[in-house]
C-alpha positions as CSV (number, residue, x, y, z in Angstrom):
1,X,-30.4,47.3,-20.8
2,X,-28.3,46.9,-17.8
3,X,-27.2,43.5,-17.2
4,X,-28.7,43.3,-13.7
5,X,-32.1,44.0,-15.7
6,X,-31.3,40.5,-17.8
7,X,-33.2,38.3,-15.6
8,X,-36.3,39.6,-15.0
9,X,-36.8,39.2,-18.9
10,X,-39.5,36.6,-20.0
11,X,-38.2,33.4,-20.6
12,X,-39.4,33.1,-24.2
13,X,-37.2,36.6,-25.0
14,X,-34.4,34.5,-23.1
15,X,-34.7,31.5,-25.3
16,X,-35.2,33.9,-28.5
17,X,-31.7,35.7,-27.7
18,X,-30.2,32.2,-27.1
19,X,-30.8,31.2,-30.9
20,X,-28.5,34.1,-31.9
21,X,-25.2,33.5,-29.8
22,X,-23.0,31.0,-29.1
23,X,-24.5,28.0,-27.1
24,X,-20.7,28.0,-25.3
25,X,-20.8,31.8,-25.1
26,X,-24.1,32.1,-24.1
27,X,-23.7,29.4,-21.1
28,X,-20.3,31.9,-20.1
29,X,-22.0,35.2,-20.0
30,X,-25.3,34.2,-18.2
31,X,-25.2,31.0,-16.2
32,X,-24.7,31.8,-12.8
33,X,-26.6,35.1,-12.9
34,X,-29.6,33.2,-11.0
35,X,-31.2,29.9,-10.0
36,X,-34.0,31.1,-12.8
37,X,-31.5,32.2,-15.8
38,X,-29.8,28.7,-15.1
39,X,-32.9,27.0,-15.3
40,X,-33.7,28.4,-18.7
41,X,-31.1,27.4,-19.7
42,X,-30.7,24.1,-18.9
43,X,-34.6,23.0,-19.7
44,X,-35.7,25.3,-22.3
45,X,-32.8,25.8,-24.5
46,X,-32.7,22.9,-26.7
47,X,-30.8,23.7,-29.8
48,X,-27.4,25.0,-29.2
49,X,-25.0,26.1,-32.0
50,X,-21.3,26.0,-31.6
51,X,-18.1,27.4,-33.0
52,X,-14.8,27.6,-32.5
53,X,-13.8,30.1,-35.0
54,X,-11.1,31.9,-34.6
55,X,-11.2,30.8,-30.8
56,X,-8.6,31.8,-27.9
57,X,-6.5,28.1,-27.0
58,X,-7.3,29.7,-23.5
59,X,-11.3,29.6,-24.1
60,X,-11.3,27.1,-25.9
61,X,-10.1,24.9,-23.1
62,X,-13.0,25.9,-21.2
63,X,-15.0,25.8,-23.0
64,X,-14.3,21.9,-23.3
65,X,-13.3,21.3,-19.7
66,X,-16.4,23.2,-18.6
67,X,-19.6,24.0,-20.6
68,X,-19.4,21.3,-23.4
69,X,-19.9,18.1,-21.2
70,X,-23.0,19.9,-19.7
71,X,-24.5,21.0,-22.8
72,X,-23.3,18.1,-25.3
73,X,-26.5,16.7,-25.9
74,X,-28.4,19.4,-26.5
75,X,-25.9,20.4,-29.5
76,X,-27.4,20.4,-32.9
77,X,-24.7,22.1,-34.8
78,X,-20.6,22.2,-34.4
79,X,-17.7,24.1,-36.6
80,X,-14.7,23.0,-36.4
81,X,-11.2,24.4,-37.5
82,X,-8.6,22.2,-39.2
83,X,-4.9,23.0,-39.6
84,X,-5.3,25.7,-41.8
85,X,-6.7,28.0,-39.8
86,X,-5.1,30.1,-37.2
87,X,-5.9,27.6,-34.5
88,X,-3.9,24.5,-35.5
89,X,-3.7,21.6,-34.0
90,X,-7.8,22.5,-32.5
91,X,-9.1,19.5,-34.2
92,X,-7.0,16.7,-32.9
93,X,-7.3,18.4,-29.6
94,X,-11.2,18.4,-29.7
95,X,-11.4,14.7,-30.7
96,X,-8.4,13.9,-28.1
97,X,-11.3,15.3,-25.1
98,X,-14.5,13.8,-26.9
99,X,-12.9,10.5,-28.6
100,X,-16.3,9.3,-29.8
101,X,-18.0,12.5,-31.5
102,X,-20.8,10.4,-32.0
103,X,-21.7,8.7,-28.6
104,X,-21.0,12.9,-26.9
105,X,-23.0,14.6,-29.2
106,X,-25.8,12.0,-29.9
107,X,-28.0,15.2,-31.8
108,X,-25.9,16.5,-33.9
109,X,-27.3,17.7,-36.9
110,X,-24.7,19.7,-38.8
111,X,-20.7,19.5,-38.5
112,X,-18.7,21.9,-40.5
113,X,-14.8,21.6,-40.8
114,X,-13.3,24.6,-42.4
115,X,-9.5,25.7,-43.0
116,X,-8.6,21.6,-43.2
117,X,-6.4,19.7,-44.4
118,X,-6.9,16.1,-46.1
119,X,-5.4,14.6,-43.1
120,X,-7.8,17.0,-40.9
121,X,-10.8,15.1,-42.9
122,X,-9.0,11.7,-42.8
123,X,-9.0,11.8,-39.2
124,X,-12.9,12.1,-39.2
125,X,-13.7,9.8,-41.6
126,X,-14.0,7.0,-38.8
127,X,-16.8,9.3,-37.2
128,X,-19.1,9.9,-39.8
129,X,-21.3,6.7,-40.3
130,X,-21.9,6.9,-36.4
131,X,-24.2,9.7,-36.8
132,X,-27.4,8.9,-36.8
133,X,-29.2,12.5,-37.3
134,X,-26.5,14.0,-39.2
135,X,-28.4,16.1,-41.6
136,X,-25.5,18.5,-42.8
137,X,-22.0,17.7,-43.3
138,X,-19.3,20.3,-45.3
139,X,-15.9,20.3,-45.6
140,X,-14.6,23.6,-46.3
141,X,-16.1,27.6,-46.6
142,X,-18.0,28.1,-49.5
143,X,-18.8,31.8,-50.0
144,X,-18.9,31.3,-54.2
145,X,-18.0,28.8,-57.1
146,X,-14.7,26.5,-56.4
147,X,-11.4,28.5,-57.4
148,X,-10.2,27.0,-61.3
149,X,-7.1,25.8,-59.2
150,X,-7.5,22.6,-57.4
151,X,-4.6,20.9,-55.7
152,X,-6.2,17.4,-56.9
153,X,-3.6,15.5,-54.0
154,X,-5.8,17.2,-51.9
155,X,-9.3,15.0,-53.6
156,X,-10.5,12.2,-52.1
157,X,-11.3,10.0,-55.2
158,X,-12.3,6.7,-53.1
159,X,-15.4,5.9,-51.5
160,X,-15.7,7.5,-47.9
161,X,-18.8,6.1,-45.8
162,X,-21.6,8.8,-45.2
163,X,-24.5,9.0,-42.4
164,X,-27.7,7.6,-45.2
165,X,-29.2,10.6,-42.7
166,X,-27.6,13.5,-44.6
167,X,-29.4,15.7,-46.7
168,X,-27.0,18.4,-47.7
169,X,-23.3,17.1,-48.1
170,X,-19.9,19.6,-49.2
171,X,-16.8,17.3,-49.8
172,X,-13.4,17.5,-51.6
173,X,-14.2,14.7,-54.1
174,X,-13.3,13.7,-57.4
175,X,-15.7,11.9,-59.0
176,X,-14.2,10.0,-62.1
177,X,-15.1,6.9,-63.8
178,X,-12.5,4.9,-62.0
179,X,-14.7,6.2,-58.3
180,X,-18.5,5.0,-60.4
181,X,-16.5,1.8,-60.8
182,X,-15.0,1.3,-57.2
183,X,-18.1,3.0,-55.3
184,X,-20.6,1.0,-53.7
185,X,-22.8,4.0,-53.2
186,X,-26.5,3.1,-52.4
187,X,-29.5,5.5,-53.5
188,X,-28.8,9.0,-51.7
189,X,-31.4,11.3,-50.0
190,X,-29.4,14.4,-50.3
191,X,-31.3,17.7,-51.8
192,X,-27.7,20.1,-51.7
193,X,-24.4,19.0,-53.1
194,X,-21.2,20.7,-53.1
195,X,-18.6,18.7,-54.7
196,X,-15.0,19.7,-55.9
197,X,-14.1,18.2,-59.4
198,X,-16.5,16.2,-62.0
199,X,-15.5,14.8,-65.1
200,X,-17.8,15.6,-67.7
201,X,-18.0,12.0,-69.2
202,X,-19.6,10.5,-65.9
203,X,-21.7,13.7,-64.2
204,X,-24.9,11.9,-65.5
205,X,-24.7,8.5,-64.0
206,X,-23.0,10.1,-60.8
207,X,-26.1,12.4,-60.3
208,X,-28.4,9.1,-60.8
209,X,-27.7,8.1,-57.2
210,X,-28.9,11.2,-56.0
211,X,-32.5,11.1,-57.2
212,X,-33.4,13.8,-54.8
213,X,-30.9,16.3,-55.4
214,X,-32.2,20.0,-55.6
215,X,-28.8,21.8,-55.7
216,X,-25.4,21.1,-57.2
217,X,-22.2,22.9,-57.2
218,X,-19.1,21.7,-59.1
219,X,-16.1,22.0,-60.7
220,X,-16.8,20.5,-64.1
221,X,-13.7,19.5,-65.8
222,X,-12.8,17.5,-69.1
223,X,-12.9,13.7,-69.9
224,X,-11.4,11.5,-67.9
225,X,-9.2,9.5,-70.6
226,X,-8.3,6.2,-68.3
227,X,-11.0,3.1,-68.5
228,X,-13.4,4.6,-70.4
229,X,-16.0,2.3,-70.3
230,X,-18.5,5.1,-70.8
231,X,-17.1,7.4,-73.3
232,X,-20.2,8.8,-74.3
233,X,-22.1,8.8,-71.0
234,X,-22.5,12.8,-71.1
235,X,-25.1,11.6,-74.3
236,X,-27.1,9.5,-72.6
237,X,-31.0,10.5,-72.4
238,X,-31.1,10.1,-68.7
239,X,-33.6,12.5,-67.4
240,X,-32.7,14.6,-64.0
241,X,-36.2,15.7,-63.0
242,X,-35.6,17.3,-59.4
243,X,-32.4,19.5,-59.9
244,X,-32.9,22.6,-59.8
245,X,-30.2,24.7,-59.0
246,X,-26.8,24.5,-60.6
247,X,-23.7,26.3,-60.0
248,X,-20.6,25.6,-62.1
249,X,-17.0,26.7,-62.7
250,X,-16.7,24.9,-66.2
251,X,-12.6,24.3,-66.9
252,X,-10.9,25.0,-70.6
253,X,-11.1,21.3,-71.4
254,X,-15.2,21.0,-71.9
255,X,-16.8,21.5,-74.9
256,X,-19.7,23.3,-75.2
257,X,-21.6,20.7,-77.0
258,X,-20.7,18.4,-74.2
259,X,-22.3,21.1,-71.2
260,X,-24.9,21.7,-74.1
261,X,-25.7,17.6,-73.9
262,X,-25.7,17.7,-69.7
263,X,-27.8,20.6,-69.8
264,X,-30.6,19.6,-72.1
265,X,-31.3,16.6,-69.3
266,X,-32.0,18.9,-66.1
267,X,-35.8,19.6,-67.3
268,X,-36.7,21.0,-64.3
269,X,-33.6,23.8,-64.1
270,X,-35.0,26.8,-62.7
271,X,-31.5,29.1,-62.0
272,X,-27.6,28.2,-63.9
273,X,-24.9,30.4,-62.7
274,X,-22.0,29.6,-64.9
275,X,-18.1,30.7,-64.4
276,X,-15.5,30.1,-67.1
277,X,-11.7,31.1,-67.5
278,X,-10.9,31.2,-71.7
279,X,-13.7,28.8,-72.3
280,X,-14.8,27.1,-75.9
281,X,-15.5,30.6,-78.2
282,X,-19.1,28.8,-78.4
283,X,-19.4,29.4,-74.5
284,X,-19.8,33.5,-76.0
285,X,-22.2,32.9,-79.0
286,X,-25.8,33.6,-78.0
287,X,-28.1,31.6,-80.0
288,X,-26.0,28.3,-79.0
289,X,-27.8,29.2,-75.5
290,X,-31.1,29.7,-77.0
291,X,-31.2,26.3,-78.1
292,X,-29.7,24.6,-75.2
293,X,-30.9,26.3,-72.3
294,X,-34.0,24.6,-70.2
295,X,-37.3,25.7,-71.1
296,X,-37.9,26.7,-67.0
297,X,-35.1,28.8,-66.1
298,X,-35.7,32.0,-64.9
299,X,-32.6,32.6,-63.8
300,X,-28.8,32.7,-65.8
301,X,-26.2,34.3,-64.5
302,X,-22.4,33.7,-66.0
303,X,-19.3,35.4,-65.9
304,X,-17.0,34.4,-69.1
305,X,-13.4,35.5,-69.0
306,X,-11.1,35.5,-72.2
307,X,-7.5,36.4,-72.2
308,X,-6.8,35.5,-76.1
309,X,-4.3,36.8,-77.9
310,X,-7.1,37.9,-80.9
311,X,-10.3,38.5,-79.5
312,X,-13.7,38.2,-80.8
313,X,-15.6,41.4,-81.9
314,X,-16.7,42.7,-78.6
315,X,-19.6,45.0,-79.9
316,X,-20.7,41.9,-82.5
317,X,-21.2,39.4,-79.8
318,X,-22.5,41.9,-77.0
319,X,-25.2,43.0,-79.9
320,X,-26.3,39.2,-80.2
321,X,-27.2,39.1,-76.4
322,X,-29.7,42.1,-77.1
323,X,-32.5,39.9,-78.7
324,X,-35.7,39.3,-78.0
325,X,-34.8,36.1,-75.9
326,X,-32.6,37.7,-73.5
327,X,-34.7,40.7,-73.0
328,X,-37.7,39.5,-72.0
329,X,-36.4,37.1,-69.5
330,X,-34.5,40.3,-68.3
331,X,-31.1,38.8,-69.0
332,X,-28.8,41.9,-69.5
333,X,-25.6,41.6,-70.3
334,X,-22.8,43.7,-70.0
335,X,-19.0,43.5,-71.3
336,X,-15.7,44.7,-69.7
337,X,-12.6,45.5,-71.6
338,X,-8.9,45.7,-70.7
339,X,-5.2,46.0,-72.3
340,X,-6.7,47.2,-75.0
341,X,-8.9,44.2,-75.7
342,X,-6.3,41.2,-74.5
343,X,-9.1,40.9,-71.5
344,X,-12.4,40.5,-71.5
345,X,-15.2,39.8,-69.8
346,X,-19.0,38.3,-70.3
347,X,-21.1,38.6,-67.3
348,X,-24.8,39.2,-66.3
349,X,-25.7,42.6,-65.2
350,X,-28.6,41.3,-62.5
351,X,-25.9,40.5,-60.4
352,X,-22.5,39.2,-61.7
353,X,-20.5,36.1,-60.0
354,X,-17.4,37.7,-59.5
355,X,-15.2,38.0,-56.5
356,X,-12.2,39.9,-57.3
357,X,-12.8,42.7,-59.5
358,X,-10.2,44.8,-61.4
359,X,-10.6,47.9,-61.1
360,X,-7.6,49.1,-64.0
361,X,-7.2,52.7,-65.6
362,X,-7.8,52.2,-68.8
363,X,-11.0,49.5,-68.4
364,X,-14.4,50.4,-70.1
365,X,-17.5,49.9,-69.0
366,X,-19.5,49.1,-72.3
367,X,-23.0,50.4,-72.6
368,X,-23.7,51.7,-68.9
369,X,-24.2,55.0,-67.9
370,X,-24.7,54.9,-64.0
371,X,-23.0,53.2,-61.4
372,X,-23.5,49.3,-61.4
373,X,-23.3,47.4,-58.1
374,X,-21.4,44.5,-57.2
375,X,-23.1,42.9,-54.2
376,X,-20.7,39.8,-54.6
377,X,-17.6,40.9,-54.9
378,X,-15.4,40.5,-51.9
379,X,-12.2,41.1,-53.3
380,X,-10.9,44.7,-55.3
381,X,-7.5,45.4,-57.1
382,X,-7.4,49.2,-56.9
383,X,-4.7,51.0,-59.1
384,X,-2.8,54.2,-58.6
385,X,-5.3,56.6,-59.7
386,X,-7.7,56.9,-56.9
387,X,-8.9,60.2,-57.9
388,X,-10.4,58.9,-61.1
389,X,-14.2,58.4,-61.8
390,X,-15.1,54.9,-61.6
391,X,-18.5,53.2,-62.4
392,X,-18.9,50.7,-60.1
393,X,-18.8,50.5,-56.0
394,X,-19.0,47.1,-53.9
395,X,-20.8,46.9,-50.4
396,X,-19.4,43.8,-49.6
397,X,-16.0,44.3,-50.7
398,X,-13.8,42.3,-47.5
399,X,-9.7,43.2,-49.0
400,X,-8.4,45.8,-51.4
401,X,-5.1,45.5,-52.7
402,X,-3.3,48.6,-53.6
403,X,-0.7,49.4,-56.3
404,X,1.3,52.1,-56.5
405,X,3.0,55.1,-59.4
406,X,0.8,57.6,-58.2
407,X,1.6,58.4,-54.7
408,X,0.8,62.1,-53.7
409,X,-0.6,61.6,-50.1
410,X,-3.2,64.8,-51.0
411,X,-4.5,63.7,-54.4
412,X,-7.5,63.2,-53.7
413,X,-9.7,59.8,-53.6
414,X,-13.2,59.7,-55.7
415,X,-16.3,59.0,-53.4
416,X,-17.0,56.1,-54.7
417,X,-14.1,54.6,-53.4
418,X,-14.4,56.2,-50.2
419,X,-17.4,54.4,-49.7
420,X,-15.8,51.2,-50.1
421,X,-12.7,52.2,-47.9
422,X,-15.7,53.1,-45.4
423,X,-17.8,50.1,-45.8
424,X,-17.7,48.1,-42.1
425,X,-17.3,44.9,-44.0
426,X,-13.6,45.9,-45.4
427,X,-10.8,44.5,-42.8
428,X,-8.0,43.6,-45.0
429,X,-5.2,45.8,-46.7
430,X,-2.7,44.2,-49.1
431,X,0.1,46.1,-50.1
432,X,1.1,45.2,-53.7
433,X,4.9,44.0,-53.8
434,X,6.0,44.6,-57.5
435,X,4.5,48.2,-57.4
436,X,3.8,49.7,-54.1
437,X,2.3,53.0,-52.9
438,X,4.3,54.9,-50.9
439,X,3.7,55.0,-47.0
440,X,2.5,58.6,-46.7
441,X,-0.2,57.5,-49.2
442,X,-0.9,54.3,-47.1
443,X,-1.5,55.4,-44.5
444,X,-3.9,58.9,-46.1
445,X,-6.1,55.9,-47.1
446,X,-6.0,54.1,-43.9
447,X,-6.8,57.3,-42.3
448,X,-10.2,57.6,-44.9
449,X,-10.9,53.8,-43.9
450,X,-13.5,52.1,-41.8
451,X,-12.1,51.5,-38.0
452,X,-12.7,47.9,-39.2
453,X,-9.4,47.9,-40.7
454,X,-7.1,45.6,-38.7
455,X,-5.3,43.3,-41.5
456,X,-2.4,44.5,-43.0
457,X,-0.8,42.5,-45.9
458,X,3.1,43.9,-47.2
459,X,6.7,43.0,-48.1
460,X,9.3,42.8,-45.2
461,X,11.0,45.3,-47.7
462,X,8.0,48.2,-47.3
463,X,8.1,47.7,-43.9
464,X,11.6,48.1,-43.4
465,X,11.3,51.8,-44.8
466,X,9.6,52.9,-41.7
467,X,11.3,50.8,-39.3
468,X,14.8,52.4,-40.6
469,X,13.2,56.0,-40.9
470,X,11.3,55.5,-37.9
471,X,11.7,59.1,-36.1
472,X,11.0,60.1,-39.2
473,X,7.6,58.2,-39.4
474,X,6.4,58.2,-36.0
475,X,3.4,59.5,-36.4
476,X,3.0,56.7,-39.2
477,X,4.4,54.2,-36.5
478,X,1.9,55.5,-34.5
479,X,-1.4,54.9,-36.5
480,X,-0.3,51.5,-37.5
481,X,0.0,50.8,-33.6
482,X,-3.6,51.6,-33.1
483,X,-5.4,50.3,-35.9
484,X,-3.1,46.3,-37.2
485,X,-3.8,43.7,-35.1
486,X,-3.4,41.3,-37.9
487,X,0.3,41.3,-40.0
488,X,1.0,39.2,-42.9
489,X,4.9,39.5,-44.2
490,X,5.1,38.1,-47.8
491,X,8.5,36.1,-48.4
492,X,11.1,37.3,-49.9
493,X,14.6,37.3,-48.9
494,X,15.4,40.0,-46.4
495,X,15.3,39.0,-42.7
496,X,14.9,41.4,-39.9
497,X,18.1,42.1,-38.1
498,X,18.4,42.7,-34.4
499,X,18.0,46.3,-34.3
500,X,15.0,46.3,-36.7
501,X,13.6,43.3,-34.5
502,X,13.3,45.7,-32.0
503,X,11.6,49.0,-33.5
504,X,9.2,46.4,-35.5
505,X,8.4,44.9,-31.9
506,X,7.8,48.5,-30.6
507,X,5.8,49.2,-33.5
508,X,3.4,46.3,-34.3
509,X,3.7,45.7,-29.8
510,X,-0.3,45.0,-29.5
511,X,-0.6,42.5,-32.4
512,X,-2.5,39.3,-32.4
513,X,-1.5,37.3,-35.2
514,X,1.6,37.7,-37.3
515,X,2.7,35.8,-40.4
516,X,6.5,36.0,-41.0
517,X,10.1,35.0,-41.6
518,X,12.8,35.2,-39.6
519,X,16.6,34.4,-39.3
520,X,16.8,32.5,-36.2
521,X,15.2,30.9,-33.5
522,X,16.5,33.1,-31.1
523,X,14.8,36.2,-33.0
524,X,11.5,33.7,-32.5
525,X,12.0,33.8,-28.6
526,X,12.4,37.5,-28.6
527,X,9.1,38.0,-30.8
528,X,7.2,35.6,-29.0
529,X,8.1,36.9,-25.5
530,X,7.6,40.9,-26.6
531,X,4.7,40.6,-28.4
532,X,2.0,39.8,-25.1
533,X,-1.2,40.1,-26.8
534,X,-0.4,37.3,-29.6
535,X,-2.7,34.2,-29.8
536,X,-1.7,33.4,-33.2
537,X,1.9,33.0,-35.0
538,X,3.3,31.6,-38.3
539,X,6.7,31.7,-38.4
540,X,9.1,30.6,-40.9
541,X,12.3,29.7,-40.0
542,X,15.2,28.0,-42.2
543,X,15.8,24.5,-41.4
544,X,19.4,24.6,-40.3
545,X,18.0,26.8,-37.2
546,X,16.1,23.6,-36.2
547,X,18.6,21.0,-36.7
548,X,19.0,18.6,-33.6
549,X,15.7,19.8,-32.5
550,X,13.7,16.7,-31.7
551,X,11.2,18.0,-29.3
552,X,9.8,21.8,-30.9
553,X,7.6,22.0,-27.8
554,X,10.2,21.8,-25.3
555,X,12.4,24.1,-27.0
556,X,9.4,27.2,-27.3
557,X,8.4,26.0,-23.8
558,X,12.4,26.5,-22.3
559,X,12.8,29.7,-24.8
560,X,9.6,31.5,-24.0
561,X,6.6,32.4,-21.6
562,X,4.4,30.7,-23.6
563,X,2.8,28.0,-21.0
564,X,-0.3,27.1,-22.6
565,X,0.0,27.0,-26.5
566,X,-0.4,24.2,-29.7
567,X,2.6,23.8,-31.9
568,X,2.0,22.9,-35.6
569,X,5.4,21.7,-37.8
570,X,5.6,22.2,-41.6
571,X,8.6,21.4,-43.9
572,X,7.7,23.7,-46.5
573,X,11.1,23.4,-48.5
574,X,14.6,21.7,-48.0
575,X,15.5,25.3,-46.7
576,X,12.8,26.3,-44.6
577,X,10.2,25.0,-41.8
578,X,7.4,26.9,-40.8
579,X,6.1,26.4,-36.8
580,X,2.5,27.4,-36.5
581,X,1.6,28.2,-32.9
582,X,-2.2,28.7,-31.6
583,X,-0.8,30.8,-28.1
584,X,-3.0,30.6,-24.6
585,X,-1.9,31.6,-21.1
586,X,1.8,33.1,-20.6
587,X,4.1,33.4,-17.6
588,X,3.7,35.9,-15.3
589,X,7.3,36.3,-14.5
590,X,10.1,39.2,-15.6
591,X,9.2,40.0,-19.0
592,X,11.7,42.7,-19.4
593,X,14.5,40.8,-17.7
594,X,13.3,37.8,-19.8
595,X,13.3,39.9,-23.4
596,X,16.3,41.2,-22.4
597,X,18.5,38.3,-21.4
598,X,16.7,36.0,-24.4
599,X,17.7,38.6,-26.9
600,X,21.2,39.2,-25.9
């Protein structure tokens, strides 16, 4: 429909499209088209969502200068990104415009701060109890179960005042005896909890305050050994009647019999989806399940890793998970092999929690004979052998790293694996470092690939190759020009010299965001000045480079044609800094006289 047809739509179509997009992007491709579009708008639009990820600085400040004070109160839902992200520095910059979220945005219903960092969240904390319709709050992404590493620095473990409004709360918490004994928490009515890190020994007098919780996901973890004043708490006979969804990673230090004792409470547990890395052995015996498991659950999914030095008979325990139980629920359940036995895997067929799957040469597949798919795995480790058969292909699949030995640019790739190279959500390549493919067999597969393709993840080494050779891999040069707009340059300790700064400027010219080290500060200013289209930049730099430098603003500002851009400082070792920069608006003055004179 041509946009000149837009307004002569009905205005209940208008309002319908206006749930899908952007409230800021919706008020910055329509308003102004007529006196009727604007008074849709304005009067019938009444819940707008916003988001600011992966925003342009340059947007972004209109988008707070402009369209947010007109529309503030009409918000009902806000994502924010913290330090993390590629626009650091946007959070502080959004609370230094709206000071008091509260009092602005006085129907907010939902906040979501992802990318963050704990001083991110501390920053916010003085906000929260202001809300007064506050129905979701979440802290962090949460695509699947929590990761087995936590960075428990990173935990709040003291009481943090919540909106009594909430219903659905995700926080980096960890809940030990010592926080039952300092909190002051009242009766919650939250249905949906995502929390980081509980210690078995207190998960049953913790969930007691939330009397109305539906869902849980945790990190469930071992006893916490300091003032146990409830040792045996996990045996109570405290009943948890509404929860009935529960999703949890479950960490080497639990016993089975003390998940066995949690579990036999939740009467009204309709779905467990259970991860574990080198779990208790019991974790893998069937008939401890049988007796432990709720007599309502429809649904079990797991995924059990083991990476023992003796296994357990694969076959022996696979054959107990064939009985009668399992198979009329329609629990089947399959078992993955690897290093000749030093790996394995557990897991539900129906649909397997697993997000990086390892797709090895010698792994079998026991007891499948078609192709199994993986609807939740975003993540694929793809060896050498592309050409080879495999039994298993993932729709959702978002990165694939590739190793290397095998790199014949015309062997050819199996279908399956086409598919996935094909599949619109895949954007990320990662080179591996220790064993990478060649570049003419890189670049076969990016040529196989979806256009979706724009992340490119290597060693400063592999791209050095081309950069060296580069007459001889123009053509590579040339593909790599078209299709990266994302570059992420693993560490290690070659730095680009001056004449290799210059071809990888030519090469990676229309890049937007770029993670990498460099030598000096002047190399910064001549990447920062060549490369016009960046809005993102991550740069590490050693320390010694910045010495004497009290203002890091001024100096990029001085150095560069960067006008409008947030500066982020990191002291990631005694040796190196790293300056993260979210870019806006640039100069509009001599670039080539500028490049020129900064880099000479």
């Amino acid at each position: 429909m041509a946009l000149s047809n837009f307004d002569s739509l009905p205005s209940e179509l208008i309002v319908e499209i206006s749930d899908y997009l952007d409230g800021c992007d919706l008020y910055y491709g329509f308003y102004g088209l007529s006196q009727r579009i604007n008074g849709i708008l304005d009067q019938q639009c009444h819940r707008l969502h916003i988001s600011f990820i992966h925003i342009l600085k340059i947007k972004f400040d209109l988008y707070c200068n402009r369209i947010l004070p007109h529309i503030s109160t009409r918000i009902v839902s806000l994502i924010l990104c913290g330090d993390n992200s590629t626009t650091p520095g946007q959070l502080r910059l959004f609370l230094s415009r709206f000071n008091s979220l509260a009092q602005v945005f006085i129907n907010l219903e939902s906040i979501k701060l992802i990318d963050y960092t704990k001083s991110d969240v501390e920053i916010l904390l003085d906000h929260f109890p202001k809300f007064t319709r506050l129905k979701c709050l979440s802290i962090g992404e949460y695509k699947r179960l929590m990761p087995f590493t936590i960075n428990r620095n990173d935990l709040f473990k003291e009481h943090v005042t919540l909106p009594i409004s909430l219903r659905s709360l995700a926080f980096p918490y960890e809940i030990s005896n010592e926080w039952i004994q300092t909190s002051n928490t009242l009766t919650s009515l939250i249905e949906q909890l995502h929390i980081h890190l509980i210690h078995i020994n207190v998960i049953s007098l913790f969930l007691q305050r939330f009397p109305y919780l539906k869902r849980l996901t945790t990190v469930l973890t071992g006893i916490n050994q300091n003032n146990l004043f409830m040792e045996n708490n996990f045996q109570t006979n405290i009943m948890l009647h509404r929860l009935q969804y529960l999703n949890v990673n479950i960490t080497q230090q639990v016993a089975f019999d003390e998940f066995a004792s949690f579990l036999r409470n939740l009467t009204e547990l309709h779905s467990l989806s259970l991860e574990a890395l080198n779990p208790e052995i019991d974790f893998l015996e069937a008939h401890r399940w049988e007796t432990v498991l709720p007599s309502k659950l429809s649904s079990f999914r797991f995924d059990l890793t083991m990476t023992l030095p003796n296994n357990p008979n694969h076959l022996e325990l696979l054959q107990s998970f064939k009985s009668q139980y399992w198979i009329s629920r329609g629990w089947f359940v399959q078992c993955h092999l690897r290093d000749r036995g030093r790996f394995f895997r557990l897991s539900t067929v129906q649909s397997p929690i697993i997000t990086i799957l390892y797709w090895p040469d010698d792994e079998l597949l026991l007891d499948t004979t078609t192709i199994t798919v993986y609807p939740n795995v975003t993540h694929i480790e793809l060896w050498w052998n592309l050409s080879k058969s495999t039994q298993a292909t993932c729709p959702n699949v978002c990165s694939i790293q590739l190793y290397g030995v095998g790199n014949n640019r015309d062997e050819p790739i199996h279908p399956n694996i086409i598919d996935i190279l094909q599949n619109p959500s895949l954007e990320h390549i990662i080179i591996n470092n220790d064993l990478p493919i060649t570049h003419s067999r890189f670049v076969s597969i990016l040529e196989k690939s979806s256009d979706n393709i724009q992340t490119l993840t290597c060693s400063i080494h592999w791209l050095l190759f081309i950069l060296e050779e580069r007459q001889q891999y123009e053509w590579i040069c040339q593909l790599i020009k078209m299709r990266i707009r994302k570059l992420i340059v693993n560490n290690d300790e070659i730095i680009l010299s001056n004449t290799n700064l210059i071809a990888f400027c030519r090469t990676f010219i229309n890049l937007e965001e770029i993670t990498i080290k460099m030598g000096s500060k002047e190399d910064l200013f001549f990447l920062l000045n060549t490369l016009e289209k960046l809005t993102m930049a991550k740069i590490e730099l050693p320390c010694i480079s910045l010495a004497g430098i009290t203002d890091d603003r001024k100096m990029i500002e001085h150095n560069t044609i960067l006008v409008n851009f947030v500066i982020y400082k990191q002291i990631i070792s005694l040796d190196t800094s790293k300056l993260i920069l979210w870019i806006g608006s640039r100069r509009t003055s001599n670039l080539l006289q500028t490049k020129t004179y900064l880099y000479l």
